[in-house]
Structure formats: structure tokens, C-alpha cells
NUDORO-478119 format. One record per residue: residue in one letter; x, y, z of N, C-alpha, C in turn. Coordinates in steps of 0.05 Angstrom, whole numbers, plus 5000, padded with zeros to 4 digits. Layout:
<recs>
AXYZXYZXYZ ...
</recs>
This chain:
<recs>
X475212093841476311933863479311913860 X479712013876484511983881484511683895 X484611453873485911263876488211233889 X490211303879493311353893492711453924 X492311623927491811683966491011443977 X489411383964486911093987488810953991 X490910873960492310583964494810713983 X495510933990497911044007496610994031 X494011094039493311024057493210764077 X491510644050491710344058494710184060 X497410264050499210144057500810264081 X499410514097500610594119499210454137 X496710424142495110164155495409924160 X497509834140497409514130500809614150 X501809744152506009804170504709804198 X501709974204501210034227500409764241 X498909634223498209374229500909184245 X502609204222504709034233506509094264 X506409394264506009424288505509394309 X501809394310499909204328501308924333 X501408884319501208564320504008484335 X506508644332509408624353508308474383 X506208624388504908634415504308384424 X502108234412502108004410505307784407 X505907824386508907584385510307664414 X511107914422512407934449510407734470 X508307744468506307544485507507284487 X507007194466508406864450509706874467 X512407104458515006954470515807024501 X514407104522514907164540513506824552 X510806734538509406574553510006314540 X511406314519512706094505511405974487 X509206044479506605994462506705934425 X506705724421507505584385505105804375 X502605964380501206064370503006274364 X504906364377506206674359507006614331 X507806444324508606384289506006534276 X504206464281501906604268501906914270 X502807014289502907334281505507484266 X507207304280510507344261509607344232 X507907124225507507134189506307314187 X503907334201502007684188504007904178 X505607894201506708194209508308264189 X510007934184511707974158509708044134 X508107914133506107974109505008314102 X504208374122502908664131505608864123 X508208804127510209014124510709004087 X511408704079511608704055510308794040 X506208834041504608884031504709184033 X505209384051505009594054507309764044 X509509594041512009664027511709684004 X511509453985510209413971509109603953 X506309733965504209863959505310153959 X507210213969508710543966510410533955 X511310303939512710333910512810583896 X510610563894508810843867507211013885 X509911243887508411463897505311603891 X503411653914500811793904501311983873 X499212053862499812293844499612503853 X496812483871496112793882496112623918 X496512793924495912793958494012923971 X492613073954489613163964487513023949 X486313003982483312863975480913043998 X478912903994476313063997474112844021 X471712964027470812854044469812564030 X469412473989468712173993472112063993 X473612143990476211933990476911934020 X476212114043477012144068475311834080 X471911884068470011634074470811304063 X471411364034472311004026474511034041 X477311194041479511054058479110964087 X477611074101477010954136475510734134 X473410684108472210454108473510254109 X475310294076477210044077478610074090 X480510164100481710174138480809924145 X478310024161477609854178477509524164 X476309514139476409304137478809104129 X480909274124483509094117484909024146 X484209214164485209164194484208904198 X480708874200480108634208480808384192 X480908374158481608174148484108114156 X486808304159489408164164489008054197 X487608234212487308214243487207954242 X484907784229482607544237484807354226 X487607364211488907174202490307014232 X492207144240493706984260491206814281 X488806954285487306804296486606564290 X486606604264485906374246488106144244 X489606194247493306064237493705894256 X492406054286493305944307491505634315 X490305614301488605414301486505404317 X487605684336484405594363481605724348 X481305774330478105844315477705544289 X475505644293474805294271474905434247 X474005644241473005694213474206034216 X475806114181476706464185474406574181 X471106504185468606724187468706764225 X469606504239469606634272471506704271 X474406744267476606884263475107194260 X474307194235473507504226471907654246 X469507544247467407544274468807684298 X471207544312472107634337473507834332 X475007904311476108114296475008404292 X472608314282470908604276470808664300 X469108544327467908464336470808614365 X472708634359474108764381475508924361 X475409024339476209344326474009474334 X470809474332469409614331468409664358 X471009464380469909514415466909444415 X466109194396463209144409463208974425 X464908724427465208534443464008294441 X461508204422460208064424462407774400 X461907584426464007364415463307064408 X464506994395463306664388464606474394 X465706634419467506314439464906204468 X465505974468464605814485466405804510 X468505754510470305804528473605934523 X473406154526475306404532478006274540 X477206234563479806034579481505984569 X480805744548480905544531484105664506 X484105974505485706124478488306074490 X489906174475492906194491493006574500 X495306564519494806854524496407074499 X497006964486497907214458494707224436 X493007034440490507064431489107314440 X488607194466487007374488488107614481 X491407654496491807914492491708054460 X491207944444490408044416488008114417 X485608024426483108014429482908324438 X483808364460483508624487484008824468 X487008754452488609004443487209104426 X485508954403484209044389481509264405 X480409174423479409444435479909674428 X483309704436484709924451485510084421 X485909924404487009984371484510104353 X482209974361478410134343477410334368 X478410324400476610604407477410814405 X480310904394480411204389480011274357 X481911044347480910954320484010944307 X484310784287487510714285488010904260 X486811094243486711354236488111594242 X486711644273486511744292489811854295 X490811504304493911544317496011554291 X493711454263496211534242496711794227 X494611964240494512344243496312474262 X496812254284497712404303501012364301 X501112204293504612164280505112154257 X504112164234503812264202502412354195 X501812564187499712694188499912744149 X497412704136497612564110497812754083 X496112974090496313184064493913484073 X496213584095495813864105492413874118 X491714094111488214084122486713854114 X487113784087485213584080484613324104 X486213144118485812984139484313134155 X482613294156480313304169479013094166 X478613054136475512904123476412614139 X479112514137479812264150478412314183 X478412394205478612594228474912504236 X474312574205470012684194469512404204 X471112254184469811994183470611734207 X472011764220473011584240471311624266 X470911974278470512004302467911944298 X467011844324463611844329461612144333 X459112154328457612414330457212554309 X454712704321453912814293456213024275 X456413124295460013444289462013294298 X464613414289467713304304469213594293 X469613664323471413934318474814014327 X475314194318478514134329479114234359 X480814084378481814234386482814414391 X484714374377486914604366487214644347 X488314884325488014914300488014664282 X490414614289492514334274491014054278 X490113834255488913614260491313504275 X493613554268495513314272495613324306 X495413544313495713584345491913594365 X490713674342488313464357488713154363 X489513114338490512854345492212674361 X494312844368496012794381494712834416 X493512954423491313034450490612874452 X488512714430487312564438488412334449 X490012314439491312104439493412014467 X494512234476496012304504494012234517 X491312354524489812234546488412024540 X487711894524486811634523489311474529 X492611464530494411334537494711384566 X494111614574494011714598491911564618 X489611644603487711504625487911144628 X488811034598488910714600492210664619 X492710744627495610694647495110694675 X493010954664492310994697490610784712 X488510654693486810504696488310194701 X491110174690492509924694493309974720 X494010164725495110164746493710174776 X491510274780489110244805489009884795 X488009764782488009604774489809374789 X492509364782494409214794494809244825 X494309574826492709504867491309374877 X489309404856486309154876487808944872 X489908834866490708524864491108404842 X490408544813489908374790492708314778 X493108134774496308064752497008264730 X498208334718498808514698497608394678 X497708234669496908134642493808184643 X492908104663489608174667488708454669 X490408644691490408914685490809064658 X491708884646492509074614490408944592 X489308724596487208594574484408814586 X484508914605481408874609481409244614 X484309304620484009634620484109664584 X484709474567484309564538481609564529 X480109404550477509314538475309534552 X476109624575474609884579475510234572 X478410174549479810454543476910394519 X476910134496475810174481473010164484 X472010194508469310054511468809794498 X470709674502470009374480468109174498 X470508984518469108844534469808504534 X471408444518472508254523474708224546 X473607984555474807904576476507544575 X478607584593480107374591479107104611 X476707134620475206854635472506944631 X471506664628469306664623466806804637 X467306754662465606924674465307304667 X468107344651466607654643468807814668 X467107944683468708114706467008024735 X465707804734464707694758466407524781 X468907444772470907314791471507584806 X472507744798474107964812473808074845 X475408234850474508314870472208514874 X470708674894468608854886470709154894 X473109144893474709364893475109304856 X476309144850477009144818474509254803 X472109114806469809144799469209494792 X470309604815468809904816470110064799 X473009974806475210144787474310134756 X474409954749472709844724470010014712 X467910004737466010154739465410424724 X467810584748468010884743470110944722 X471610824708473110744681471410724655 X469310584659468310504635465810834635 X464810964656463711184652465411394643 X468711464654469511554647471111634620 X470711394603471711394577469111324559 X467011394570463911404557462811744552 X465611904559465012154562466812314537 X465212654527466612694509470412754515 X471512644500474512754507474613024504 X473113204497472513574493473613604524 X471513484536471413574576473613634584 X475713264579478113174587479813394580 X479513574550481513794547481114044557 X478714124569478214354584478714404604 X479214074621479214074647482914124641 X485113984621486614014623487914204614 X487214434601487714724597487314914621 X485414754641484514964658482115144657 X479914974645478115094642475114944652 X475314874682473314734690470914774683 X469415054696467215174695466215104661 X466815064649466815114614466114784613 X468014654630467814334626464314164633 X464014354664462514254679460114374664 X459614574644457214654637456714484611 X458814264605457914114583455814024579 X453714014560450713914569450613674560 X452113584542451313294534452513174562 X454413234575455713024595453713004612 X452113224621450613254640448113054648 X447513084612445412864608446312624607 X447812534603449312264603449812144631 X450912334651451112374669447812324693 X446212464683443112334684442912214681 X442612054663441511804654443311644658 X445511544667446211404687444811364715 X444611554735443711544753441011504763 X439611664747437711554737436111284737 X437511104721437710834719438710714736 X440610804741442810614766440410584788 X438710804799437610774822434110674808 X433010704798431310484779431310234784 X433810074771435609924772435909804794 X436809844818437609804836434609744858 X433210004849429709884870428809604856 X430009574831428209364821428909064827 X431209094830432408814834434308754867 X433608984887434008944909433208694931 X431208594914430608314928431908104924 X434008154902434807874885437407864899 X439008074921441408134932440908124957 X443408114972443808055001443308295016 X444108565004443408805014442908984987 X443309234993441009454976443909534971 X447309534985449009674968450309514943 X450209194950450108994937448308994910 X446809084911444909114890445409374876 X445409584885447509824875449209834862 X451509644866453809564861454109364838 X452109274832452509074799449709214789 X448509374803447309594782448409814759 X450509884783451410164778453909914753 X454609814758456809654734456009594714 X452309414710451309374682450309604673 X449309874685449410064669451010194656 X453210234665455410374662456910194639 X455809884634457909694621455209844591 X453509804601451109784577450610054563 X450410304572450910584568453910654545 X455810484559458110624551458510384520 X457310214525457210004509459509834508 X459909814527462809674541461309374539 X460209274549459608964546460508844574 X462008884589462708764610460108664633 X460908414645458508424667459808254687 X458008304710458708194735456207974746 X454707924738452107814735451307754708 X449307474716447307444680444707594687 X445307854680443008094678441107984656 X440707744643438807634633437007574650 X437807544681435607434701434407624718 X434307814716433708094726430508034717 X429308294730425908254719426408384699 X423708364676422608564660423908844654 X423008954680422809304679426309284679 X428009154692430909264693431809204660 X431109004655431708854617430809034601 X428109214607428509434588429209664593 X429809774609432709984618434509934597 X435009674610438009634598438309684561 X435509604549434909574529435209834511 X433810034528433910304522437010394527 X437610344542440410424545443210384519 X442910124518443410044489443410204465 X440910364457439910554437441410804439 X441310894461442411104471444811094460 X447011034476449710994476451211154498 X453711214489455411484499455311754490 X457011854503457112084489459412184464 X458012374447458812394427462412384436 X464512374409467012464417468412264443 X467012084455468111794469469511624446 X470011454466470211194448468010924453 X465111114464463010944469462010834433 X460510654435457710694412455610764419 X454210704402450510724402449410994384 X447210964385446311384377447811524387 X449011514402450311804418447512054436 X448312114464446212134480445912514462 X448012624452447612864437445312844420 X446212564399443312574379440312524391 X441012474407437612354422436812564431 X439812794446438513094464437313214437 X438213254420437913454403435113394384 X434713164377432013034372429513054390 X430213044416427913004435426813384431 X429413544424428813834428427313964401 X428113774385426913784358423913864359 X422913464371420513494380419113624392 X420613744404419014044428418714354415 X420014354393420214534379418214514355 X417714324348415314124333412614204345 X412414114363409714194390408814494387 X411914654392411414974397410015054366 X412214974353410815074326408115084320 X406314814323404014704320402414944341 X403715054356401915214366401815544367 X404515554364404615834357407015794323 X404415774301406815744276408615994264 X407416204282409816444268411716464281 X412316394304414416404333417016234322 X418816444313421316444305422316264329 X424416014321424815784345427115734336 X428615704353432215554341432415334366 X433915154357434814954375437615004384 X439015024417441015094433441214794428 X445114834434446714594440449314674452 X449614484475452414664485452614934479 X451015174484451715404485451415494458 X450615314436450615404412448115414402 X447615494376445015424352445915274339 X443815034337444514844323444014844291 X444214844277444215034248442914684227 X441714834209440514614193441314434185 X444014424177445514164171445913944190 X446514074210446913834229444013654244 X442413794241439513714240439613544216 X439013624193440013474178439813164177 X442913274178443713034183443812794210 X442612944229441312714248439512604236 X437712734235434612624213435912334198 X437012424176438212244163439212004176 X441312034196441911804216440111624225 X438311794237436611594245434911454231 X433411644209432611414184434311174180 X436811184166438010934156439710764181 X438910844207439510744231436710494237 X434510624234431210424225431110264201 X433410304185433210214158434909884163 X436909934171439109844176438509594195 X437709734218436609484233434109364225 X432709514218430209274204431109044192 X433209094172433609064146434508814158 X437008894178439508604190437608474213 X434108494229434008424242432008144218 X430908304200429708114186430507894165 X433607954171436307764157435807494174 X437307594197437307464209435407204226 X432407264218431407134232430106884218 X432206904192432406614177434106334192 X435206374220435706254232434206144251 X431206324246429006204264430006174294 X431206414305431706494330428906634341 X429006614375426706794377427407044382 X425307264384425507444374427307674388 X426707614423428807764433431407694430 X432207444417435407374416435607564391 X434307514364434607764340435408004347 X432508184360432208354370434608544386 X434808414403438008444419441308394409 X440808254380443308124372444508404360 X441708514343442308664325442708984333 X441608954353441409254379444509284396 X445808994395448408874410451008984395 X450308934370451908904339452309254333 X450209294321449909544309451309794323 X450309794358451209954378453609874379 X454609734372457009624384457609594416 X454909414433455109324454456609094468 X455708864453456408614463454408444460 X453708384496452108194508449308344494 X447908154492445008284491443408124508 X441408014505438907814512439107524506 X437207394523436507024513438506884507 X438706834479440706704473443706854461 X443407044461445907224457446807384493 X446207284508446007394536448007484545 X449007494573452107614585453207254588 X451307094597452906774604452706714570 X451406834545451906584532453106684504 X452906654481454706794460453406754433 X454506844412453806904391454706644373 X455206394372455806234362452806134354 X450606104362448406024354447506094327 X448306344316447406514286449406184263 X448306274239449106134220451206294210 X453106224197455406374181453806704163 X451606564151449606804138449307094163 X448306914177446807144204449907294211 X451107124212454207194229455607504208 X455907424182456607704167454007874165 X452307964168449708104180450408194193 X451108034226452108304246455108394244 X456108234230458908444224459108684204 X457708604189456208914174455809104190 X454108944215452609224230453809334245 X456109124257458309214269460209454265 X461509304238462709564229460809814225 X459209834209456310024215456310264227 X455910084253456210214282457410334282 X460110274286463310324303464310614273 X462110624249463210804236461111004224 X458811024241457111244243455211094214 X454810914208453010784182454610944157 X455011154157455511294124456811234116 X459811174119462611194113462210934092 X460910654106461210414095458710374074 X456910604081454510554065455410714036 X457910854037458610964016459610763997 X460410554015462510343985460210273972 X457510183973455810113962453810193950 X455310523942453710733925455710723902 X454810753882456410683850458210903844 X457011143850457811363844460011513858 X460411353879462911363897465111313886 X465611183866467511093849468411233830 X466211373809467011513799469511723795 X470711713778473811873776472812163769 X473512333787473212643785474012763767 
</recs>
């Protein structure tokens, strides 16, 4: 293990941080708000600490796929520990475990929150809340590849462990300029999205919390109602935003090279693309009675799928009151996720294609067992490893949630609030069911239950391995 890299790492994280957080104090002081002292100290803190920490140059600057895994772990988690301070400072959280909570909880773009009333924050809160979306959906790795790029090829393994999906491949030769791509159109598309945005009518400050919250698929929102005040022009923009950044960014660079035909034969989009619509119109026959007309019903169909798919969290309705059959749509949808290479969560709709083909290949076998069979993917063979390693995913994906749903239900919740908390958490959704619903929140869990789904949170938001690595012994070991 190359100690020295991690801690370089970790003190370029802890400068980037301070960074972030500028954003916020400019908030404070535009809106005049005594809560900015609390990020001014982080920030100072975060610079000193990272200064600090590059005292003592690395020894070696190459590292490998476990130092690429513990460094994005701890990443993430020193982001949220310094993140959850100013929250804390600012006095509007009672305790630094809901500080932490809302922290993970908008790095990992799951959204699911333990405020009672939203309103209630100051707006350098809020807008901290959103930003964090915008800072965990491409991944704050990601953008420290794309402007420092750390020790030649090796920042792949960093690259391995951040992006979502079973594979992550390059664009372009160079990580640093994959990175840099990615990064142009996710800035690209969240500007664009502020900006339709501020047409339908919305204030800037609202245009920029809630286009961060659907760049990251997060989902926090700055009133309580979620995205149900708005207009049903804001609403849609939102809509076709949160599908569009539920999609692989591969497409986004084909289409922008000039290579449509190549884009449009994507198959995971396709299916994603299905199963949206799919549902949407499902969806929509099912709860057409409960609306004034059938486009009305369409129209906060086509939004909770698209919020629930992309794992955005947003809603326009308490889809808790829907029948049955729409609640488990939605349910399944959850599992699913986005697609690979987004900045959605969940399984990713790739691992589910490539599983379901598994099984069909399973069938054939059983019947003709000498009939040589390969599994296609996007135009490819999908080769043993990456099989593999789905297999594997999904095991410790059953493991994982068993494990945190049967934690949890030492709070003696019932079962669809568990059930859903941990399906909410893990995917990095949000809202789930009952008592974790779109009207109600996650404050009901005990402090115990509460680090459970932040486990699963982070979890989620980092493919299960990366974090399941700190808690293998042998990970430590010096090479």
C-alpha cells in the first residue's frame, strides 16, 4: 500500500473542498446571512489541513487499482466529514450525525433528508445542500483528473473506482482529457438547464439549487413541497433534464464528435429509454382517475418516473397515494436505476440487460449443452470478467441490503418504511415509501438506523467495492 499518494490525495481533496465551500460564503455574503462564518472556518481549516499534508512530498507517485479504491473511499468520506461541519456550526441541525446525514446524503445525490422543514435553512445552507449534488454526480475525483491529473496512466484506477457501472472506458486516450469531456458537458448541460429554467419564471437562486440537484440526480429541493409549487412549464424542463442526465455521457460524446448513428444504436440507452415509457404509460392508465384529465396524469407520471429511474428524488405529488400497481413500478424502478456512465444510481439498467441475457443463455444451455453461446453488449462480447463481476455485484448488493434492512428494523418501523428506506439509501434515490415518503422524511430512524443508511449511501454512490475494501485487513497491507 503507497501511503504517501493516499495522503497527497487526500490533501488535494481537503484545497478542492475549500473551494466548494467559496460558493457557499459568496451566498452568506450576497444574502447577508451570520451562517457564512461557519464555512469561512471550514474553508480556512480545509486549506490549512491540505497544506499542511503536502509538506512531505509522496515517495512514489504510482499506485494501483487497491490505492486508486481506499483513496476515492476516503475522498468521499473526508468530503462529507468536513462538508457536514459548517452545517453543523451554523446551528440550523441539532446534532453533527443530521449534519453528516444531509451531507452524505447530497454527495452521493441520494437526497433523502432529515429536515422537517426546508424553508426553515438560510439560503447559503440550501445552496450548500444543491451544490453538493452537483460536486458527488460526476464525482469530485473526476474534476481533480481533469485539472491535475495525478501520476500518468495510473489515475485510471482513481477513474475505476469513482465512475458508476460494471466497465468505465476512455474516451480519449488521455484520462486527463476524458476527464476533462466529461466534465465540459456536464457544465454544459447544467447551464443550459439554468437557463430554460429562469424562462419558465424561476429566480436564479432557485434555477441553480435545483438544476444542481438534477445535474447530480440528487433531489434536494429548497421548499418543502419538493417541485410541486412550480409551474407545469418548470416542471417538464426538469422532467426531460433529469432523463437526460440519467443517460450514458458515451452518447453525449458521439453525438458531439459527430457520430449519431453510433449514438442512436446505443443499447443500454435504448432500454432505459423503454423502460421509461413503458412505465410512464402503465403509470399513467393507473392513476388516471385520481387527475382532472389523462394529460394531467401523464404529466406527474412521466416526472415520478423519470425522478425515480434516474434516482433523482424529486416529486410533484405524494406518489405514496397512488394505488398498489403504480407503488410497485416505482419500486422496481428504484432497483433498476440509470444508466451505466450517468450520474444516475441504482444497479445500472446495463447490469440488469446483461443478467436478464445471462439467464437466457442459462435456458439455451439447459437445452442444447454443447451450443457454443456468448453474450452481445453494445456491439460487443461480453467476456468473463465482467460477468464476473456482475455476479459478484449483485451477490453483495443482496448481502448488503439484507444485512442494513435487518439493522434497521431495530427501530421497529414497518416494513415498507425499512424496506424502501434501504432501497432509497443504497440506490441512492431519496424519497421512498410510508414513512420515509415524498411528503415525509427520514428523521424517524434512530441515530443507529441513521449511520446504516449512510453506509449504504455511500455504498451506493460507489459501486459497494471501493468502501467494502476499507474493511478487508489485507487492504492495508504494505507491498
Amino acid at each position: 500500500m503507497n501511503y504517501s499518494i493516499i495522503r497527497y490525495i487526500l490533501c488535494r481533496v481537503l484545497e478542492f473542498q475549500a473551494m466548494f465551500l467559496a460558493l457557499p460564503c459568496l451566498v452568506a455574503v450576497i444574502y447577508g446571512e451570520k451562517e457564512g462564518f461557519a464555512y469561512f472556518a471550514v474553508l480556512f481549516g480545509c486549506l490549512a489541513l491540505g497544506a499542511a499534508g503536502k509538506l512531505k512530498k509522496p515517495k512514489s507517485t504510482v499506485f494501483y487499482a487497491r490505492e486508486g479504491f481506499v483513496a476515492v473511499s476516503l475522498s468521499w468520506i473526508v468530503l462529507s466529514i468536513t462538508g457536514a461541519l459548517p452545517l453543523f456550526l451554523s446551528g440550523e441541525f441539532s446534532s453533527y450525525t443530521d449534519a453528516l446525514f444531509e451531507t452524505i446524503s447530497g454527495l452521493t445525490t441520494t437526497g433523502a433528508s432529515i429536515l422537517t422543514d426546508v424553508e426553515a435553512l438560510s439560503n447559503c445552507n440550501l445552496f450548500w445542500r444543491s451544490f453538493t449534488h452537483w460536486i458527488g454526480g460526476m464525482g469530485v475525483l473526476v474534476l481533480i483528473l481533469a485539472i491535475l491529473p495525478l501520476a500518468g496512466g495510473y489515475n485510471m484506477y482513481l477513474m475505476r473506482a469513482e465512475s458508476p457501472g460494471p466497465t468505465v472506458g476512455k474516451l480519449v486516450p488521455r484520462v486527463k482529457h476524458t476527464a476533462r469531456i466529461l466534465y465540459e458537458m456536464y457544465i454544459f448541460m447544467t447551464v443550459l438547464q439554468i437557463i430554460l429554467l429562469l424562462i419558465t419564471g424561476m429566480s436564479l437562486f432557485e434555477s441553480m439549487t435545483l438544476s444542481f440537484g438534477t445535474a447530480g440526480t440528487g433531489g434536494f429541493g429548497v421548499l418543502n413541497s419538493s417541485i410541486g409549487s412550480y409551474s407545469i412549464a418548470s416542471q417538464a424542463v426538469i422532467t426531460i433534464f433529469m432523463i437526460l442526465f440519467g443517460i450514458n455521457f458515451n452518447v453525449y460524446y458521439l453525438l458531439w464528435v459527430r457520430k449519431p448513428m453510433q449514438a442512436f444504436r446505443h443499447e443500454e440507452m435504448r432500454c432505459y429509454l423503454g423502460i421509461i415509457l413503458t412505465a410512464v404509460l402503465l403509470i399513467t392508465i393507473n392513476i388516471q382517475g385520481g387527475f382532472r384529465s389523462l394529460l394531467e396524469a401523464f404529466h406527474h407520471a412521466a416526472f415520478q418516473v423519470a425522478s425515480i429511474i434516474t434516482t433523482t428524488g424529486y416529486s410533484t405529488v405524494d406518489f405514496d397515494l397512488w394505488p398498489e400497481f403504480s407503488k410497485f413500478i416505482l419500486v422496481m424502478l428504484m432497483l433498476v436505476g440509470a444508466c451505466a456512465g450517468s450520474t444516475g444510481g441504482g444497479i445500472k439498467v446495463s447490469r440488469v440487460v446483461i443478467m436478464l441475457k445471462l439467464v437466457k443463455n442459462e435456458l439455451s444451455y439447459l437445452i442444447h449443452p454443447k451450443r457454443v453461446r456468448q453474450i452481445h453488449f453494445e456491439q460487443h462480447v461480453v467476456n468473463k470478467d465482467v460477468l464476473r463481476s456482475i455476479s459478484v455485484f449483485f451477490i453483495a448488493y443482496a448481502v448488503i441490503y439484507g444485512i442494513s434492512a435487518l439493522l434497521i428494523t431495530l427501530d421497529n418501523l414497518d416494513f415498507t418504511t425499512n424496506f424502501t428506506a434501504v432501497a432509497a439509501t443504497l440506490n441512492n434515490i431519496g424519497p421512498g415509501l410510508s414513512q420515509v415518503g415524498p411528503a415525509m422524511n427520514f428523521s424517524v430512524f434512530s441515530q443507529p438506523a441513521k449511520y446504516v443508511l449512510m453506509f449504504d449511501m455511500l455504498a451506493g454512490r460507489l459501486e459497494l467495492f471501493p468502501l467494502l475494501l476499507l474493511f478487508t485487513p489485507s487492504t492495508w497491507k504494505r507491498s
